[in-house]
ZAFIKOL-520826 format. One record per residue (C-alpha): residue number from 0; residue in three letters; x negated, z negated, y. Coordinates in steps of 0.25 Angstrom, whole numbers, plus 5000, padded with zeros to 4 digits. Layout:
% residues N
+-----+------+------+------+------+
: pos : code :   xx :   zz :   yy :
+-----+------+------+------+------+
: NUM :  Ala :    X :    Z :    Y :
...
+-----+------+------+------+------+
***
This chain:
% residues 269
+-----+------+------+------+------+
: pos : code :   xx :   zz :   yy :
+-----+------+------+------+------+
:   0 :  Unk : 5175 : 5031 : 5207 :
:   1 :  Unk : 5165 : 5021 : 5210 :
:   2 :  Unk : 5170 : 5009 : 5203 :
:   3 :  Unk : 5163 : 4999 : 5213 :
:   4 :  Unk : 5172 : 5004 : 5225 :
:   5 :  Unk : 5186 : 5007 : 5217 :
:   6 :  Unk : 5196 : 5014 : 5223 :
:   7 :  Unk : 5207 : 5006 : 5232 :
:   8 :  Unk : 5218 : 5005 : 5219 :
:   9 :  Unk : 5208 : 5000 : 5212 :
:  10 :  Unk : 5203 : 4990 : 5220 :
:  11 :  Unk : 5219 : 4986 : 5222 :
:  12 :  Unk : 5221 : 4985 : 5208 :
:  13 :  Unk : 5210 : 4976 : 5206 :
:  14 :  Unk : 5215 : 4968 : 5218 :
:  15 :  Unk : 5229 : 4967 : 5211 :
:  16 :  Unk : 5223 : 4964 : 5198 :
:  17 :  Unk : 5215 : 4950 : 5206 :
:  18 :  Unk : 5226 : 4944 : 5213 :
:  19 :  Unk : 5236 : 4947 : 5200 :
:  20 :  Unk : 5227 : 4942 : 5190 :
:  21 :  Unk : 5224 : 4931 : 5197 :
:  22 :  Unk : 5238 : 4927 : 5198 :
:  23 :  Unk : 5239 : 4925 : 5183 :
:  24 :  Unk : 5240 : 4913 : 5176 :
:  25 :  Unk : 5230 : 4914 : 5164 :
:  26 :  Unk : 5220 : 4920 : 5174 :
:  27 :  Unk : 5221 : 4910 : 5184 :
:  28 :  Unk : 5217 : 4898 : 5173 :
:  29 :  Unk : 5206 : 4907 : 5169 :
:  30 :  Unk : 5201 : 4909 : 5184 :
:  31 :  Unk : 5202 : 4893 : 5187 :
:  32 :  Unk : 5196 : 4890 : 5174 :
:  33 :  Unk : 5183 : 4900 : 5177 :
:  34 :  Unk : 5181 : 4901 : 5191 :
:  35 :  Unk : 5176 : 4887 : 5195 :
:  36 :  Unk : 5167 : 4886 : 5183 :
:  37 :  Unk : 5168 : 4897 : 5173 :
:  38 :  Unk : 5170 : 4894 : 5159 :
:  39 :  Unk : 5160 : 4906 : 5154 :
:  40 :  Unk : 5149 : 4903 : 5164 :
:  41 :  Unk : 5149 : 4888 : 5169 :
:  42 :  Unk : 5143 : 4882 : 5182 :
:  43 :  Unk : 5136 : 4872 : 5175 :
:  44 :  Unk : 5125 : 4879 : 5169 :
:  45 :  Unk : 5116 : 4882 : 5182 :
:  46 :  Unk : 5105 : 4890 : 5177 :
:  47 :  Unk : 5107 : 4904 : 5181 :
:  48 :  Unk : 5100 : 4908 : 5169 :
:  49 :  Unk : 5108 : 4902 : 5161 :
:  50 :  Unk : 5120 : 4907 : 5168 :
:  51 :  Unk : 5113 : 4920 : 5164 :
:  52 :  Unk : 5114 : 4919 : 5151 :
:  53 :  Unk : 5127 : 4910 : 5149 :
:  54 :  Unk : 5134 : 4923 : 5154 :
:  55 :  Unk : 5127 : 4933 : 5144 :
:  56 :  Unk : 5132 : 4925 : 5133 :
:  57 :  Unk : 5146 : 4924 : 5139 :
:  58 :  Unk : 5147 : 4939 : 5134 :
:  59 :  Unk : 5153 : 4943 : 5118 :
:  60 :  Unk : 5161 : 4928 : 5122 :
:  61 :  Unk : 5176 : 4928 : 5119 :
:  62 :  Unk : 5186 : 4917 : 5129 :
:  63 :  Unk : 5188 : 4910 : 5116 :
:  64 :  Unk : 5173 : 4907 : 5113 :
:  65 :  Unk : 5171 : 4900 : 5127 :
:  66 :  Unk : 5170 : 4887 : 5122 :
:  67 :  Unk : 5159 : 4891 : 5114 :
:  68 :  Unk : 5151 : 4899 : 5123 :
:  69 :  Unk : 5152 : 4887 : 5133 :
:  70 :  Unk : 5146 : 4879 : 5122 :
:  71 :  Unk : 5135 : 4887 : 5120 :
:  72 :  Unk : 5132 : 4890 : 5136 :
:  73 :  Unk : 5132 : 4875 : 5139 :
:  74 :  Unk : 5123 : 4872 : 5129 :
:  75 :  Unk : 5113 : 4883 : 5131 :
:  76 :  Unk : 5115 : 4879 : 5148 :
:  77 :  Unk : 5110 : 4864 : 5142 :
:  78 :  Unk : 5097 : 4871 : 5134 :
:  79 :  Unk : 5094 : 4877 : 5147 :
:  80 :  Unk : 5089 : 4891 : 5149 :
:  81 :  Unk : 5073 : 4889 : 5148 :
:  82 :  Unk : 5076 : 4882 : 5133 :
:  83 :  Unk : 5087 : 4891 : 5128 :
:  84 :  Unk : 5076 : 4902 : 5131 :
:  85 :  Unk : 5066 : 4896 : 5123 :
:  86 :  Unk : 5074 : 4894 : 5112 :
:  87 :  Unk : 5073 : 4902 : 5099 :
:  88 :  Unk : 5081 : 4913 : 5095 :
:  89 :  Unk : 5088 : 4903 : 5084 :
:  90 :  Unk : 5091 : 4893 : 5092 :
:  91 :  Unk : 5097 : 4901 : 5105 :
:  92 :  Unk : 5106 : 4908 : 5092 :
:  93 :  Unk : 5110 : 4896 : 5087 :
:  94 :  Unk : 5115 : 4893 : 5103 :
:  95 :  Unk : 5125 : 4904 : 5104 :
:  96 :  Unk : 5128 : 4907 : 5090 :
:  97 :  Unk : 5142 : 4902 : 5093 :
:  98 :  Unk : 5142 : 4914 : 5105 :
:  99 :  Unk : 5139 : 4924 : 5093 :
: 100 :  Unk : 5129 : 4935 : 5096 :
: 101 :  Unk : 5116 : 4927 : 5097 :
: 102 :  Unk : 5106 : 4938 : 5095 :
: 103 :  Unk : 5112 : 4944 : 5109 :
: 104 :  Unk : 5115 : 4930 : 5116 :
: 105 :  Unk : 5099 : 4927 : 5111 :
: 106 :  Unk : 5096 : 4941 : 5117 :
: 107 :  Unk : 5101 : 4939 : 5130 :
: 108 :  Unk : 5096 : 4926 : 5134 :
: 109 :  Unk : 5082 : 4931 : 5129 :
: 110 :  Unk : 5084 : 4944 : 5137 :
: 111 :  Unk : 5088 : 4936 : 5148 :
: 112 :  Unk : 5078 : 4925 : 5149 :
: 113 :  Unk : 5068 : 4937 : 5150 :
: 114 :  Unk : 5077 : 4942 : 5162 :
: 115 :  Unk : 5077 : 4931 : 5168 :
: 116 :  Unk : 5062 : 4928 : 5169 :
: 117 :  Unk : 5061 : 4941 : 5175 :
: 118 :  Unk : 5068 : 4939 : 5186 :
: 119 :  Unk : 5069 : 4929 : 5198 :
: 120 :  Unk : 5081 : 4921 : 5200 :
: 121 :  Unk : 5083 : 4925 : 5215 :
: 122 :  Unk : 5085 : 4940 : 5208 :
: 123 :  Unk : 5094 : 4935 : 5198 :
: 124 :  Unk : 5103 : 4927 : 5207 :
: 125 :  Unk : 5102 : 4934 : 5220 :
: 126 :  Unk : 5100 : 4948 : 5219 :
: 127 :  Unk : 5110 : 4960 : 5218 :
: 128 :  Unk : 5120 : 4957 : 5206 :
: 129 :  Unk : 5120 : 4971 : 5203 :
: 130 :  Unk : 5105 : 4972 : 5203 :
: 131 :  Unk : 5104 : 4960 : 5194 :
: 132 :  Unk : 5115 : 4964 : 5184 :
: 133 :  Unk : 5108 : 4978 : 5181 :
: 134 :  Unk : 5097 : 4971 : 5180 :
: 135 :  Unk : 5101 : 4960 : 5170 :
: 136 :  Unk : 5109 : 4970 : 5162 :
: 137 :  Unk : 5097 : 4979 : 5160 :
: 138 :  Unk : 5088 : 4970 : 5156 :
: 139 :  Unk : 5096 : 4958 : 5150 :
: 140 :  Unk : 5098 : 4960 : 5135 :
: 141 :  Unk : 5112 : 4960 : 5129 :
: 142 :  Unk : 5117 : 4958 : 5144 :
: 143 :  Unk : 5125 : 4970 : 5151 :
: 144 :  Unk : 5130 : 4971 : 5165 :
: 145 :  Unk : 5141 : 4962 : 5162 :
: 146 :  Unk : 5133 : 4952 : 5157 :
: 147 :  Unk : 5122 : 4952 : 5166 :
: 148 :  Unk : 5136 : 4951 : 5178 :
: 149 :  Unk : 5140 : 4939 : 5169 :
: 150 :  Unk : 5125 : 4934 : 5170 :
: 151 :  Unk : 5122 : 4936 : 5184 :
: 152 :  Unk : 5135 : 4931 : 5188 :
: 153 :  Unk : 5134 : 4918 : 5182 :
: 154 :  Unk : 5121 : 4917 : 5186 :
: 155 :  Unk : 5125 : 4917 : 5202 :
: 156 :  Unk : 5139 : 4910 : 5201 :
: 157 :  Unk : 5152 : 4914 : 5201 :
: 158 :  Unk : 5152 : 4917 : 5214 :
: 159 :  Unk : 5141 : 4927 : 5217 :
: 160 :  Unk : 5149 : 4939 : 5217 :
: 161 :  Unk : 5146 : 4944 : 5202 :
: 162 :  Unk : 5160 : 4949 : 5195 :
: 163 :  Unk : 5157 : 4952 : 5182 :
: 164 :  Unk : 5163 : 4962 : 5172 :
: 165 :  Unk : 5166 : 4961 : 5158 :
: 166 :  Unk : 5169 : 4972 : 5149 :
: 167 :  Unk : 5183 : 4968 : 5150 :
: 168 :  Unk : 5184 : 4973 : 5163 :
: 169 :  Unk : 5178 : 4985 : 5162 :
: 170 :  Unk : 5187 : 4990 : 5151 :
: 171 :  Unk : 5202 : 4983 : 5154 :
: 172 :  Unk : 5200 : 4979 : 5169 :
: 173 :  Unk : 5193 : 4991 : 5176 :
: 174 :  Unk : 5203 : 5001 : 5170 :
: 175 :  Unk : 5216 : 4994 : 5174 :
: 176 :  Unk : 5208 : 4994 : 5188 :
: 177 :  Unk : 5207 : 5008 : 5189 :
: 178 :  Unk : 5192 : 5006 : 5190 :
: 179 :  Unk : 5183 : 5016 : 5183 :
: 180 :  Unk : 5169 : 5012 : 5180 :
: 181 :  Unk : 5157 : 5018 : 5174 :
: 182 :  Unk : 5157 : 5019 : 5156 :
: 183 :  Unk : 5146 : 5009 : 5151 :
: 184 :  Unk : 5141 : 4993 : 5156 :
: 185 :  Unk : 5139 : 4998 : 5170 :
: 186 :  Unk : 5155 : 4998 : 5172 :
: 187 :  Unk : 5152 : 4982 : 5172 :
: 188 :  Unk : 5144 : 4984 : 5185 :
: 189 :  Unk : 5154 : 4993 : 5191 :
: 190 :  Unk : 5166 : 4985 : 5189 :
: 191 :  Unk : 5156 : 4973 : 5195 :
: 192 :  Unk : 5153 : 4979 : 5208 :
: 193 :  Unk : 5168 : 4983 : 5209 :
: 194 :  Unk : 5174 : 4969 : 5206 :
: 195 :  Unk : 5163 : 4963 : 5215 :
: 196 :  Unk : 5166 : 4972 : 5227 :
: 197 :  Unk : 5183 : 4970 : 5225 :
: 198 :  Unk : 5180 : 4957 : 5224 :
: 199 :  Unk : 5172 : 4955 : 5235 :
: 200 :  Unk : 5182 : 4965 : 5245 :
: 201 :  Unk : 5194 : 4956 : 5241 :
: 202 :  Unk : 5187 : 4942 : 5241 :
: 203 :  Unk : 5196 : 4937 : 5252 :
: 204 :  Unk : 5209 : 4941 : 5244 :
: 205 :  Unk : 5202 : 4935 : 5231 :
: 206 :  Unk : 5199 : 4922 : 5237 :
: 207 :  Unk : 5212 : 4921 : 5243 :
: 208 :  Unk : 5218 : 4924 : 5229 :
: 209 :  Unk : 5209 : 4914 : 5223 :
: 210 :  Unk : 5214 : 4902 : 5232 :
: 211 :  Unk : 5230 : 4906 : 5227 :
: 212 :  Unk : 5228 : 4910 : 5215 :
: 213 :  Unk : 5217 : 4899 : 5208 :
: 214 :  Unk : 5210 : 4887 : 5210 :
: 215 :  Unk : 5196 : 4891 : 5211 :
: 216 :  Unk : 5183 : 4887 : 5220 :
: 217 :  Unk : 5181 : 4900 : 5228 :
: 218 :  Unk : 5166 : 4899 : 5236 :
: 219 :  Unk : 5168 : 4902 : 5251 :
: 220 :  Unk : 5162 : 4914 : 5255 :
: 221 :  Unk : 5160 : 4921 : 5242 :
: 222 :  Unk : 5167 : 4933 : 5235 :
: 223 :  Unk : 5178 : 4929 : 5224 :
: 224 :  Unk : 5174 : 4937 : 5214 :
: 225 :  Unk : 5170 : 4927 : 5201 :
: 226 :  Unk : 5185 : 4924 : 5204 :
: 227 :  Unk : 5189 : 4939 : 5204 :
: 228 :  Unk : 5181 : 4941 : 5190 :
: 229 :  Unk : 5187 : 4929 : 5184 :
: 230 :  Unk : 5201 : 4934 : 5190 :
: 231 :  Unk : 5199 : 4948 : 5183 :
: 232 :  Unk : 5191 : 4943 : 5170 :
: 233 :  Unk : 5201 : 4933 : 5168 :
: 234 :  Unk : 5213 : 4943 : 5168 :
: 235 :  Unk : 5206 : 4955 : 5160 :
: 236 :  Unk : 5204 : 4945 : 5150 :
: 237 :  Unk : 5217 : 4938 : 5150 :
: 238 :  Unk : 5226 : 4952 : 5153 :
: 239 :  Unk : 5217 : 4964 : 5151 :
: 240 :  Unk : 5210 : 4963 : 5140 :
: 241 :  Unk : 5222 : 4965 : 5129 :
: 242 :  Unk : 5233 : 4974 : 5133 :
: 243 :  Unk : 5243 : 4963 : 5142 :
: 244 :  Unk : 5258 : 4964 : 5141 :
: 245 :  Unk : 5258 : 4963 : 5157 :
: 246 :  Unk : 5248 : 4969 : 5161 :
: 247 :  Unk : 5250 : 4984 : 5167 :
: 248 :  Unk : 5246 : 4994 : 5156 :
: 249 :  Unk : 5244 : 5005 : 5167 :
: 250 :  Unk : 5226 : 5008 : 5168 :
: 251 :  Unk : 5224 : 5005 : 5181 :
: 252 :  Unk : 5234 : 4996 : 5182 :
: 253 :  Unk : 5248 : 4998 : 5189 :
: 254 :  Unk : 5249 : 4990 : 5204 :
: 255 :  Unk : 5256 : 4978 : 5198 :
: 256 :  Unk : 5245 : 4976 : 5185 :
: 257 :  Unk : 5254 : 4967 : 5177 :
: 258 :  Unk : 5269 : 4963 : 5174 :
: 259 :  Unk : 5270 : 4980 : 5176 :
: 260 :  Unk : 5280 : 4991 : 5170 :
: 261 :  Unk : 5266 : 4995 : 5164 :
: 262 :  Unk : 5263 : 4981 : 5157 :
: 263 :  Unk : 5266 : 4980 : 5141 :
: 264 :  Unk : 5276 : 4968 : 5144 :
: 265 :  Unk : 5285 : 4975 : 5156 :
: 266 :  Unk : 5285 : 4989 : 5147 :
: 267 :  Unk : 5292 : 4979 : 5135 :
: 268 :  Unk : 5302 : 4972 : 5145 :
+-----+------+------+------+------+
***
């Protein structure tokens, strides 16, 4: 199977999934408190190149160290990109210290400065996603697919179409879809193209789903998918990544995916 063009149970699945996780409570405060202006990649910084690198060292970042990343990002976004750059090796370590990792954080934001000024920014922002994401995970050290997803998506804005995918979602969301990918990083890419495309054929049941469901800013005339990832990301996190008593155990999940004859809690009752 191609995972980009799913099979029609899958697709269904994945439509059930949105419109029930959606409807949860803890979600929906996650969703309303990300969509708007995220708390991992804020609108306040502007420079795209910062935006660039903000999200590569979003990555080895638990939920319960936010606060700190946030202190570091803002304060690197008030250093500016030119004079973290020319900074030395000491100094920029001393930055993210509290991040941990500062050889790779160091790494990457020398990697990509040289990325950067070898390429124009109408290519960057403008040309083919998929194009640019090979291209920055090749050549981008201590990046990956999913980092440069993260990179490019924050780069455009949450609305540019670019639905990116964590680990996470290749190892607990894709099997409980039903949706086989391809071993290695490359399953990042797939389930991208796959999310983007669902996302995009079911923009006018998401957007309508949005408007019952959460009190978000929705652009006219554009594809909901940031608000399909945060939806999915949100409920991995919250109900996938341990076992959950009411979430069906069943891989690919049952019709009814939570409060099931399948789920810990209704198997005890």
């Amino acid at each position: 199977m191609n995972p980009t063009q799913a099979d029609s149970e899958t697709q269904l699945r994945l439509t059930r999934l949105v419109t029930l996780a959606a409807g949860q409570d803890d979600v929906t405060a996650d969703v309303q408190a990300n969509h708007d202006d995220n708390q991992w990649w804020p609108t306040r910084i502007t420079d795209f190149r910062m935006r660039m690198l903000a999200a590569g060292w979003s990555t080895r970042i638990s939920y319960a160290m936010i606060g700190t990343y946030s202190s570091v990002v803002t304060r690197s976004a008030q250093i500016g990109f030119d004079t973290l750059t020319d900074m030395p090796d000491a100094d920029i370590a001393a930055l993210v210290q509290p991040l941990g990792l500062p050889a790779a954080r160091i790494g990457y934001l020398r990697s990509l400065t040289a990325f950067l000024d070898d390429r124009d920014s109408t290519y960057l922002l403008e040309d083919d996603a998929t194009t640019v994401i090979a291209d920055f995970a090749t050549h981008v050290a201590q990046a990956s697919y999913k980092v440069a997803q993260c990179s490019l998506l924050y780069a455009r804005g949450y609305h540019c179409g670019i639905i990116p995918v964590d680990s996470g979602m290749i190892t607990r969301l894709a099997p409980a879809l039903g949706l086989v990918l391809s071993s290695g990083s490359i399953a990042h890419e797939q389930m991208r193209l796959y999310l983007e495309a669902h996302a995009d054929a079911h923009g006018d049941r998401y957007i309508r789903l949005a408007g019952e469901r959460h009190v978000v800013t929705l652009p006219e005339q554009t594809t909901p998918s940031w608000w399909v990832h945060l939806v999915l990301i949100y409920f991995k996190r919250r109900y996938l990544n341990q076992t959950h008593p009411r979430v069906c155990s069943e891989r690919p999940f049952c019709d009814q995916i939570m409060d099931c004859t399948h789920s810990p809690a209704m198997a005890m009752a």
